[in-house]
C-alpha positions, 0 to 999 in steps of 0.5 A, spaced: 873 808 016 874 809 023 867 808 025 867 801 022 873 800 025 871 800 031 864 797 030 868 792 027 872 791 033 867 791 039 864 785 033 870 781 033 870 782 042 863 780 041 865 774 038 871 772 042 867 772 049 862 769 045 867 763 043 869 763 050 864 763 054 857 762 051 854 761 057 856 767 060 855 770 054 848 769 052 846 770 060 848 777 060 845 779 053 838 776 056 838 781 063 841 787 059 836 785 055 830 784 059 833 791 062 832 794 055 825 793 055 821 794 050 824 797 044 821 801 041 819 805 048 811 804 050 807 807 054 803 804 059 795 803 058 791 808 062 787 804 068 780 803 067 776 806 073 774 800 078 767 804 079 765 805 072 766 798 068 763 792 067 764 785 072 763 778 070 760 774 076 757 768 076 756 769 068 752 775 069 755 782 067 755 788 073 756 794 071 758 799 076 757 806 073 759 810 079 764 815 076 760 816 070 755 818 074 759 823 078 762 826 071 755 827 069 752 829 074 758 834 076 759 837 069 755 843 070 760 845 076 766 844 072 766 852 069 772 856 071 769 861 073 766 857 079 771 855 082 775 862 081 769 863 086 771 858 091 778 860 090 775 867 093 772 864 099 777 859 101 782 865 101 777 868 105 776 863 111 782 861 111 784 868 112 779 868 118 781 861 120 788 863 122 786 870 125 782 866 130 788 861 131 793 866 132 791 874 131 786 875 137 791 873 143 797 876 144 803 875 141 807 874 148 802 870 151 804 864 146 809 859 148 811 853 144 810 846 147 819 846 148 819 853 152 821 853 159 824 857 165 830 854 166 835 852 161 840 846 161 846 844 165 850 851 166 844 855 161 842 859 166 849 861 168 851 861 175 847 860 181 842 861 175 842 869 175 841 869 168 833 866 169 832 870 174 827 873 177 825 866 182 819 868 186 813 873 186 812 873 177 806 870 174 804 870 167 799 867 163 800 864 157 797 860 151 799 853 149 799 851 142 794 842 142 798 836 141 804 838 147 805 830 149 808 829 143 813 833 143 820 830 146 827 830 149 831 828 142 838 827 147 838 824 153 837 830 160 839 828 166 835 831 172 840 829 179 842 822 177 836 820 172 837 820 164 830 822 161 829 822 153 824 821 148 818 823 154 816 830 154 821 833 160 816 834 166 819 834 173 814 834 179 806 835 180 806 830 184 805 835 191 798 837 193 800 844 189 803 841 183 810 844 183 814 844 177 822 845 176 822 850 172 826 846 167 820 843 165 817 843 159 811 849 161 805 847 156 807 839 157 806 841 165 800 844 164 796 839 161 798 834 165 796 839 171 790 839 168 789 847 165 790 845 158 787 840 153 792 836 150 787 836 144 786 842 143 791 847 147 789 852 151 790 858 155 793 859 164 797 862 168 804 861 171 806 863 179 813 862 180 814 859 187 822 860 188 825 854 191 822 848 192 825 841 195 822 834 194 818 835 187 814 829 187 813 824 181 805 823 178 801 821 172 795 824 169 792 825 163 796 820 159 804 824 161 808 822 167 813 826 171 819 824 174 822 826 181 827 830 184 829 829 191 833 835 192 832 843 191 831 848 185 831 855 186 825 855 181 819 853 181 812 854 179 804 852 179 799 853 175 792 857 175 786 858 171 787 865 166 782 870 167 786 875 162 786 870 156 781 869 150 780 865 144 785 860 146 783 854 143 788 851 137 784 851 131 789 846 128 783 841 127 778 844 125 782 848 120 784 841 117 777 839 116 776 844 111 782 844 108 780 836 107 773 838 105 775 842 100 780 838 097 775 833 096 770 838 094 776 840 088 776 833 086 770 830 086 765 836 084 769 842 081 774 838 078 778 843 074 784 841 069 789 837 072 795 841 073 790 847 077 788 841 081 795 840 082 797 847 085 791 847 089 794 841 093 800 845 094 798 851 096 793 848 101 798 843 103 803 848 104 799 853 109 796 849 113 802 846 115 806 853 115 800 856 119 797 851 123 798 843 124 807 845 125 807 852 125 816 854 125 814 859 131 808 861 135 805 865 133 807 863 126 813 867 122 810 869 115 815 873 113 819 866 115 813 862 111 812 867 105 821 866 104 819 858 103 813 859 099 817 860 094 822 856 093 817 850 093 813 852 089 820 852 084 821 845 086 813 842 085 813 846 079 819 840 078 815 835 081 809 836 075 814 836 069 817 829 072 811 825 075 804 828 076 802 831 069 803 824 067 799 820 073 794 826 075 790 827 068 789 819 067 784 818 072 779 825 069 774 820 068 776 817 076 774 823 080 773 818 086 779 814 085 783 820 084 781 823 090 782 816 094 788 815 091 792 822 092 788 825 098 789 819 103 797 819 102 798 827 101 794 828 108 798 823 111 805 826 108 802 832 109 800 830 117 807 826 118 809 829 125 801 825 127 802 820 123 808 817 122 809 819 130 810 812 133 815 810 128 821 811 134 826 815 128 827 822 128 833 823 124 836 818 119 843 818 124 846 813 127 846 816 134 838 818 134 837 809 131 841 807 136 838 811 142 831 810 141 828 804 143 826 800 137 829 805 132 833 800 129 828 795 127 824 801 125 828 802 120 829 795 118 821 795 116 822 801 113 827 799 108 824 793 106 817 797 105 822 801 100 826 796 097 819 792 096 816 798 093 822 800 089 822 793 086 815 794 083 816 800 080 823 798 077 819 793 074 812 797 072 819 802 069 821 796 065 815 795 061 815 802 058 823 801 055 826 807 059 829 803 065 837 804 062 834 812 062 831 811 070 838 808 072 843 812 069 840 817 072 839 814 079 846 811 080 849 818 078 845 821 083 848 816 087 855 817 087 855 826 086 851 823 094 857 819 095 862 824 094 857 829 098 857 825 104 865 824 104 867 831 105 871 833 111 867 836 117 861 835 114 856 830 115 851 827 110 844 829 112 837 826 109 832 830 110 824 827 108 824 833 104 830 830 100 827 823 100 821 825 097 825 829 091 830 824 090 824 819 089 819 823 086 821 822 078 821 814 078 813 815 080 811 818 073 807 813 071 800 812 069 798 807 075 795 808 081 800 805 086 803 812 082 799 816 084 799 813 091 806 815 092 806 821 089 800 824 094 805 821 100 812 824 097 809 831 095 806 831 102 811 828 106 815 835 102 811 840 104 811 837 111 818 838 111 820 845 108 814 849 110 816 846 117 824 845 118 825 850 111 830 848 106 835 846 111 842 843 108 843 837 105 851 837 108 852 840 116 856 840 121 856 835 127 855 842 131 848 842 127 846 835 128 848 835 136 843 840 137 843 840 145 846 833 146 853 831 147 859 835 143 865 829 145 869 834 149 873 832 154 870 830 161 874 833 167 874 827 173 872 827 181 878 825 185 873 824 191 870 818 190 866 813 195 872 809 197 875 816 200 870 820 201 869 821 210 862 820 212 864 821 219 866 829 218 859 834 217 857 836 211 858 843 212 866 842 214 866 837 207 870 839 201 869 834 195 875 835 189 878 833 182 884 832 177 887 837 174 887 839 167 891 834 164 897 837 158 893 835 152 886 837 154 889 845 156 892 844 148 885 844 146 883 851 150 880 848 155 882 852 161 877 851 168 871 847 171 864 848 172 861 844 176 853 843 177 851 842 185 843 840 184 843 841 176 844 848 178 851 852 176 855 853 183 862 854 182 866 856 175 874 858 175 880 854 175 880 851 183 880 844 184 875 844 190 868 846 192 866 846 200 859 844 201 858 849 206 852 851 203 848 845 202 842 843 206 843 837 210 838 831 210 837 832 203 841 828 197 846 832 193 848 831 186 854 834 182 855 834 176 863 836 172 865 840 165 871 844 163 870 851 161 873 854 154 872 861 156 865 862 158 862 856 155 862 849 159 863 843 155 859 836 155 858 835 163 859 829 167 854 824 170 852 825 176 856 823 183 850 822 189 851 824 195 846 820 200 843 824 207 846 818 211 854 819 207 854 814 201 858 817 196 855 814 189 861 815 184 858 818 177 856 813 171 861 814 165 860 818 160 856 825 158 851 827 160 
């Protein structure tokens, strides 16, 4: 009796609603109903291919017979035992392929394209003794292409300028080109001249020791900026007569690994669930070994440990999308191959190809700071919103829609509690974007298609290059080398009580102590930046600049030190040669 109790009930409050409110009433029974759908479920037409069907035009028929012919045409190279052949030698070329990249130089010699002599504010420790030696060392070393590229992700200070987004070179602009040794090392070389952006390259570095006034320059498509000062570290650049072997291979690499894509789609054409892993595992090495390798050379015990779990998560992607779109298009081996490759190399190419889009990370700190992120942002969320609207209706028509939503706004709320916990922050990394999208895309269409090529690239693009990082980190984490929010010490001289009658040598510049509430969070003394180099740590109040060199501009920058290590320093304060005292900016630095 129960059950026709309530039936009955949820009747009688149908009715009541119904007597109350007609029109509310018929209005959500037709959009609960349109969002039903079909019932029973249906399943979508399988797409008729564009080049293997017959046209109307004008009252004639055209009959455009080009995939047929290439199914006709291909058959007798569709034996498995050919393309186990195929999968011999590819293992083989791309075996020799990547010992030509990377075993035939030594592994000392590579640097990455962010590999520098000196480390930021205080990293070198004071006066730089960490970084040492400064003078009388040469090494030659090999660059790995595409260097430009590579940028600051937070803002650096180099005397009073802030730089960011730019690959950090200072200097070059002298007849030697010198550069401070906190410039990005392959960056330096190619727009010196001794490496090829394109294709990477081997030189040799001298340190030169101290050097003063690093001029800016522009060459080879980077530009320099200049420091008016003196560094204790400096080097200059000259051709490798040790090195061999030295051209990245990335390019040619991609090549063949786009031809035999192709070759796999249009010729051999296995079944589609082989088609399926072969893209994975193409896609996954040659991001792993050459177009964004973790390390140079490449870690391939760091490499082998994500394969794995990969492979767990496309195995997923196969149950939930591609085994309902890849098999419909056997008789489309040309759109297929158009459809799936143009966006799967893309995604799989991510850090070439979506390189000018000026967003890094999906944190409100990286939108804001890079210039035109917030607007990138918006177009990229109206692209999703347009493509997600689509498929929301293309899922309809198939009755599973109500299914698709439970799932989705589930999803939605465990992502809401997530991105609440305490001391974590919520991160979206590309490789969780495409998890999270790839189930709506399985469907027999070929919008489908193209959005799981790009979405299983833009996944491979992302653990084989980053790993599986976690969905949840800390604020430490997403910081990198940038500001950390500690407490900024402040100068107590100042340009309105700085004398610029007394001499430099007999000058003395000062600041405030630790206020009460900054020594209970542990902070116990200062260390001061004169010149971006670590000059004094400890707990005094003053620093003499006895030292300093007259005629030059001095810049000094102020942290507190929490036992060895320094926190956020401050900008810049600018003492000019004629006695100007320029008070620092506010805010870290």
């Amino acid at each position: 009796m129960i059950p026709s109790t309530r039936e009955s009930l949820s009747k009688r409050l149908q009715r009541s609603i119904a007597a109350q409110s007609p029109w509310l009433y018929t209005k959500t029974a037709r959009i609960l109903k349109y969002i039903r759908g079909p019932r029973p479920k249906v399943d979508l037409p399988v797409p008729v291919p564009i080049l293997g069907r017959t046209y109307n035009i004008r009252g004639k028929s055209v009959t455009v017979a080009l995939e047929p012919a290439i199914v006709r045409l291909t058959r007798p190279f569709t034996a498995p035992w050919l393309l186990t052949i195929l999968v011999i030698v590819y293992i083989i070329s791309f075996a020799f392929f990547a010992r030509a990249q990377w075993y035939l130089t030594p592994a000392e010699a590579f640097v990455d394209c962010t590999s520098v002599y000196w480390l930021p504010d205080a990293g070198c420790g004071l006066d730089g003794n960490s970084c040492g030696p400064f003078i009388d060392s040469a090494f030659d070393f090999r660059c790995p292409a595409q260097c430009s590229s590579v940028v600051l992700q937070n803002p650096r200070v180099v005397g009073s300028t802030e730089v960011d987004f730019v690959p950090l070179i200072v200097g070059g602009g002298d007849s030697n080109r010198t550069y401070r040794g906190d410039s990005f090392i392959c960056a330096s070389a190619v727009q010196a001249g001794f490496i090829s952006d394109s294709t990477g390259g081997c030189a040799s570095l001298q340190l030169v020791g101290t050097f003063t006034d690093f001029l800016p320059t522009t060459a080879f498509g980077l530009s320099s900026i200049g420091f008016p000062s003196s560094f204790p570290l400096s080097f200059n650049f000259s051709r490798s007569n040790t090195l061999t072997h030295c051209t990245d291979l990335r390019n040619a690499a991609l090549a063949f690994n786009i031809l035999i894509t192709c070759f796999l789609f249009l010729v051999l054409r296995p079944k589609a669930v082989v088609l399926y892993w072969c893209l994975v595992s193409i896609g996954f090495w040659h991001i792993a070994l050459f177009s964004q390798p973790q390390a140079t050379p490449p870690p391939l015990d760091v490499a082998f440990g994500a394969f794995l779990p990969t492979l767990f998560v496309a195995y997923a992607f196969w149950r939930l999308a591609f085994r309902f779109t890849l098999p419909v298009f056997v008789n489309a081996p040309f759109e297929a191959m158009i459809w799936y490759l143009a966006p799967f190399w893309t995604g799989v190419l991510s850090n070439v190809t979506l390189d000018a889009i000026p967003i890094d990370r999906l944190t409100a700190s990286d939108i804001k700071q890079q210039p035109g992120g917030l607007t990138a942002l918006i177009i990229i969320v109206l692209i999703v919103l347009a493509i997600a609207i689509n498929q929301v209706r293309v899922i309809r028509k198939t009755g599973y829609l109500p299914y698709y939503l439970g799932w989705y706004v589930m999803g939605g709320l465990v992502t809401l509690v997530l991105a609440l916990l305490p001391g974590l922050e919520f991160r979206l990394h590309h490789y969780i974007i495409a998890m999270a999208l790839m189930p709506g895309t399985g469907f027999p269409t070929r919008l489908s298609a193209i959005y799981q090529g790009f979405l299983l690239g833009i996944f491979l693009n992302g653990v084989s290059a980053f790993g599986f990082d976690s969905i949840l980190q800390t604020a430490a984490d997403l910081v990198r080398d940038g500001p950390t929010g500690s407490p900024l010490p402040t100068f107590l001289t100042n340009s309105t009580n700085y004398n610029s009658a007394i001499a430099l040598a007999n000058q003395t510049i000062s600041w405030l102590p630790i206020p009460d509430s900054v020594l209970n969070q542990g902070w116990q003394g200062f260390s001061l930046l004169v010149d971006d180099v670590e000059r004094y740590s400890g707990v005094a109040l003053n620093y003499s600049l006895t030292a300093l060199e007259v005629g030059l501009p001095h810049f000094f920058r102020l942290a507190y030190v929490n036992g060895d290590t320094p926190g956020d320093f401050t900008m810049a304060a600018t003492l000019w040669p004629n006695g100007t005292w320029v008070n620092p900016l506010p805010g870290p630095s």
